[in-house]
VODO-632807 format. One line per 5 residues: number of its first residue (from 1); their letters; for each residue y, z negated, x of C-alpha. Coordinates in Angstrom, 3 decimals. Each point is the difference from the previous one (the first is absolute). Layout:
REM VODO-632807
NUM) a) Y:Z:X ~ ...
END
This chain:
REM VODO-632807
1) xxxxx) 37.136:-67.381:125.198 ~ 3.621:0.955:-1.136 ~ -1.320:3.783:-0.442 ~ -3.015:-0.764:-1.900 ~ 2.318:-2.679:-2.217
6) xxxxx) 2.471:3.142:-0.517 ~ -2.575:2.258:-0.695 ~ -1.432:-2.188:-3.028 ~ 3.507:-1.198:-1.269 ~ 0.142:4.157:-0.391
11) xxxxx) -3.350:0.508:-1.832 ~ 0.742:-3.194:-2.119 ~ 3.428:1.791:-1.254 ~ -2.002:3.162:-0.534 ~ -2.426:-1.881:-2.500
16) xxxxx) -2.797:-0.325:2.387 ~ -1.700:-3.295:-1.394 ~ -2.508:-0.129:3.622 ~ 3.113:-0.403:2.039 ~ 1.212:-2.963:-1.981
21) xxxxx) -3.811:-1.452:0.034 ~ 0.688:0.443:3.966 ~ 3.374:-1.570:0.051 ~ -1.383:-3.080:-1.948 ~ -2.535:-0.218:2.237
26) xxxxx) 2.222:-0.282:2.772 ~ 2.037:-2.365:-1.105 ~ -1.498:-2.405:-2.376 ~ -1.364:-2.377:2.831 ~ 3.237:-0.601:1.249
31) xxxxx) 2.162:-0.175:-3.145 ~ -2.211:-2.503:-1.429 ~ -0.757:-2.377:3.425 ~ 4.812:0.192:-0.054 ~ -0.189:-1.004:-3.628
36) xxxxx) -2.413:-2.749:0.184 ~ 1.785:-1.042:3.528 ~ 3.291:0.144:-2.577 ~ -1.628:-1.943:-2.842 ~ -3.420:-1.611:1.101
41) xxxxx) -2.007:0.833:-3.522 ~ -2.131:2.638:0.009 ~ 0.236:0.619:-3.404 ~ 3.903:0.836:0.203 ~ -0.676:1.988:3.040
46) xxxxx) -2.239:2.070:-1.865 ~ 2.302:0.520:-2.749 ~ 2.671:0.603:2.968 ~ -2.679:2.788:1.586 ~ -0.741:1.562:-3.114
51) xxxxx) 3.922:0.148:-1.557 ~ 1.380:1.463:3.721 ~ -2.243:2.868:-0.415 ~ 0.931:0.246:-3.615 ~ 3.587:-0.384:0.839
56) xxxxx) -0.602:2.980:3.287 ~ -1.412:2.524:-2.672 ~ 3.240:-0.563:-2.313 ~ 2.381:-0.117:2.630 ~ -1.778:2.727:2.801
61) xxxxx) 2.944:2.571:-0.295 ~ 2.236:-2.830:0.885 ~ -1.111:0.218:3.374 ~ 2.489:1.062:2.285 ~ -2.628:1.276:2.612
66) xxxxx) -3.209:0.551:-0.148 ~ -0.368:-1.911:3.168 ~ 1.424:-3.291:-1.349 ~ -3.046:-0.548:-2.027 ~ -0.471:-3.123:1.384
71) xxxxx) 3.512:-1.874:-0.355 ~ -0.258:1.347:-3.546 ~ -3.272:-1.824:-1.260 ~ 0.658:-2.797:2.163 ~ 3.669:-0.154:-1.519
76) xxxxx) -1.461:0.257:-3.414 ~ -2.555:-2.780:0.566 ~ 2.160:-2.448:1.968 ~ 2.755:0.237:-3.355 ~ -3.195:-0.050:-2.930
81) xxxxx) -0.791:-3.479:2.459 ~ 3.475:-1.196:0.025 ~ -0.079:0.375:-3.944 ~ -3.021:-1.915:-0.120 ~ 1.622:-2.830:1.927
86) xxxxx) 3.114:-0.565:-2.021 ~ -2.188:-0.144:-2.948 ~ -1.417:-2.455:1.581 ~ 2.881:-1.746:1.299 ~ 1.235:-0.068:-3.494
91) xxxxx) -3.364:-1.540:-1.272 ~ -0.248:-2.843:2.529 ~ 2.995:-1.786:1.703 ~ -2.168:-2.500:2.558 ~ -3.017:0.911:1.839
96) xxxxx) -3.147:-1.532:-0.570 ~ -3.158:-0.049:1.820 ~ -1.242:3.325:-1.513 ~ 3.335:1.532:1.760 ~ -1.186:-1.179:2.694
101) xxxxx) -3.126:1.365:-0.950 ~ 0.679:3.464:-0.396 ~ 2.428:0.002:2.825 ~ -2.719:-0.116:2.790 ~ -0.236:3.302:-0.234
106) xxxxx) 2.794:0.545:2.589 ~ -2.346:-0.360:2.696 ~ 2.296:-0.845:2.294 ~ -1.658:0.180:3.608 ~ 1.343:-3.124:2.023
111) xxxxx) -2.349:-0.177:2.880 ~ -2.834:2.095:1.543 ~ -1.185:-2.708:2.482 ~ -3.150:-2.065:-0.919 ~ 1.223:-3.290:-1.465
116) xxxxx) -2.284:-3.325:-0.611 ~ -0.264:-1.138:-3.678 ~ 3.270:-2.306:0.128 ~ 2.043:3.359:1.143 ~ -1.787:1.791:-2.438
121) xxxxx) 0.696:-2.293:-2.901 ~ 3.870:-0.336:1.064 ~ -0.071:3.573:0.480 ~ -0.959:0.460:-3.923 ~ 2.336:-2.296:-1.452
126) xxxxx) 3.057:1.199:2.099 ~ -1.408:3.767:-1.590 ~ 0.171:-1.905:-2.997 ~ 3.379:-1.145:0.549 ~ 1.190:3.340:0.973
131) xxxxx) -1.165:1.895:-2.936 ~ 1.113:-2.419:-2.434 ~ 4.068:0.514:1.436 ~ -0.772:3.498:-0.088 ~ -1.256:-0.045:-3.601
136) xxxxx) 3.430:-1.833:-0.700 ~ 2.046:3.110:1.419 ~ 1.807:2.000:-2.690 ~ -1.635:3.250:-0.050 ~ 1.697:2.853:2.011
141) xxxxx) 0.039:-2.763:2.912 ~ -3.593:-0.506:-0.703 ~ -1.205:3.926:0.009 ~ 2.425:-0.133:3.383 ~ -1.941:-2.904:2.023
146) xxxxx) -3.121:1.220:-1.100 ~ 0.477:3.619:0.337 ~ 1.422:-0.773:3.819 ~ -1.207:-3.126:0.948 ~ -3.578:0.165:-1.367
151) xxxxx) -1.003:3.381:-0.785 ~ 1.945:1.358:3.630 ~ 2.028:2.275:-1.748 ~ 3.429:1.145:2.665 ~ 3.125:-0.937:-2.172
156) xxxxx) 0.969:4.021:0.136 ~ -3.325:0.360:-2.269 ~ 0.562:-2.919:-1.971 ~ 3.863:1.396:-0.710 ~ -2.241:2.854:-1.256
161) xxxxx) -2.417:-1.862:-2.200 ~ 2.459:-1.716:-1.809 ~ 2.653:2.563:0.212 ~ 3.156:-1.813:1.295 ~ 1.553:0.223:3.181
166) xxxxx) -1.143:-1.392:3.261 ~ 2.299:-2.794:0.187 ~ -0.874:-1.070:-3.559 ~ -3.322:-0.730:1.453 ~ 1.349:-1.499:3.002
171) xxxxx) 1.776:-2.530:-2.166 ~ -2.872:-0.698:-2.512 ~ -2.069:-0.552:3.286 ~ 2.222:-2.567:1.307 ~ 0.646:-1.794:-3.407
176) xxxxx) -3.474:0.155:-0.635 ~ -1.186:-1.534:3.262 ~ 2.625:-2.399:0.122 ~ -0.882:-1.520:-3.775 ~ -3.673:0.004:1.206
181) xxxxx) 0.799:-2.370:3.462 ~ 2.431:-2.421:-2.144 ~ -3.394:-0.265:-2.708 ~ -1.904:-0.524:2.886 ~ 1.586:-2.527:1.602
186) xxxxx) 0.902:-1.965:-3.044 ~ -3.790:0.123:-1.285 ~ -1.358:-1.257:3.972 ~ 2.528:-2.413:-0.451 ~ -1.463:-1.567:-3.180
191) xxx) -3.113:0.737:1.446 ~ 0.741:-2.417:3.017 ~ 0.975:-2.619:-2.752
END
């Protein structure tokens, strides 16, 4: 896959308008399903899909090596969500339910074992919970925890995405995680009220 990704990044820098067609192809899926995991609108992820490759046209001789494709359009998509976020961050200061809302998209998976309806519903709300701390993250420790923790990304590849050193990501990881079991506990806590 590597090859074939090298072998259109070349054709693309030569003006060959099929290869870029190809490289969309094989990347659009994924860019959008990590921006809507990063924002949970589809309209913004959209705009996100459609600006990365606008972005990856601009900035293609950029690219270090042709074989770190990848990294690059998910680096440019993870920063054009991070934008979007502190835009929003300056537009709202408390969450409200349509935070909430658009925060589902996370999909966090917290079980795979059939659950009765109770399980089920306590299931939701804790995903509810979870999302809603995450939503509250600022937004390099948000791309982090959802670029590791959701979307399975190793922290070496995450360094890469968002082009800072290993232990920068280590750090955000930790912050990030710990901020999301304080909310936690202080929301089942009112919860339990």
């Amino acid at each position: 896959m590597t090859e074939k990704i090298a072998e259109l990044v070349e054709r693309f820098k030569r003006g060959d308008e099929s290869a870029f067609n190809e490289l969309v192809r094989l990347f659009e899926r994924r860019i959008y399903a990590h921006a809507y995991q990063m924002l949970g609108n589809h309209t913004e992820a959209d705009d996100v899909l459609q600006e990365t490759f606008v972005r990856l046209v601009k900035n293609i001789a950029r690219l270090r090596t042709d074989a770190n494709l990848p990294s690059f359009i998910f680096r440019i998509a993870t920063n054009l969500c991070i934008d979007i976020i502190r835009k929003r961050q300056r537009r709202e200061v408390n969450i409200d339910e349509s935070d909430v809302e658009a925060a589902r998209g996370y999909q966090l998976e917290l079980s795979r074992r059939i659950s009765t309806p109770e399980e089920e519903t306590e299931r939701r709300e804790l995903m509810e919970l979870i999302t809603a701390a995450i939503a509250e993250l600022p937004p390099k420790q948000q791309a982090t925890i959802v670029l590791h923790d959701v979307e399975g990304y190793s922290k070496e590849e995450v360094a890469d995405i968002m082009n800072c050193p290993q232990a920068t990501v280590r750090s955000n990881l930790h912050i990030a995680r710990s901020k999301v079991k304080r909310k936690l506990i202080g929301l089942l806590r009112e919860k339990d009220e």
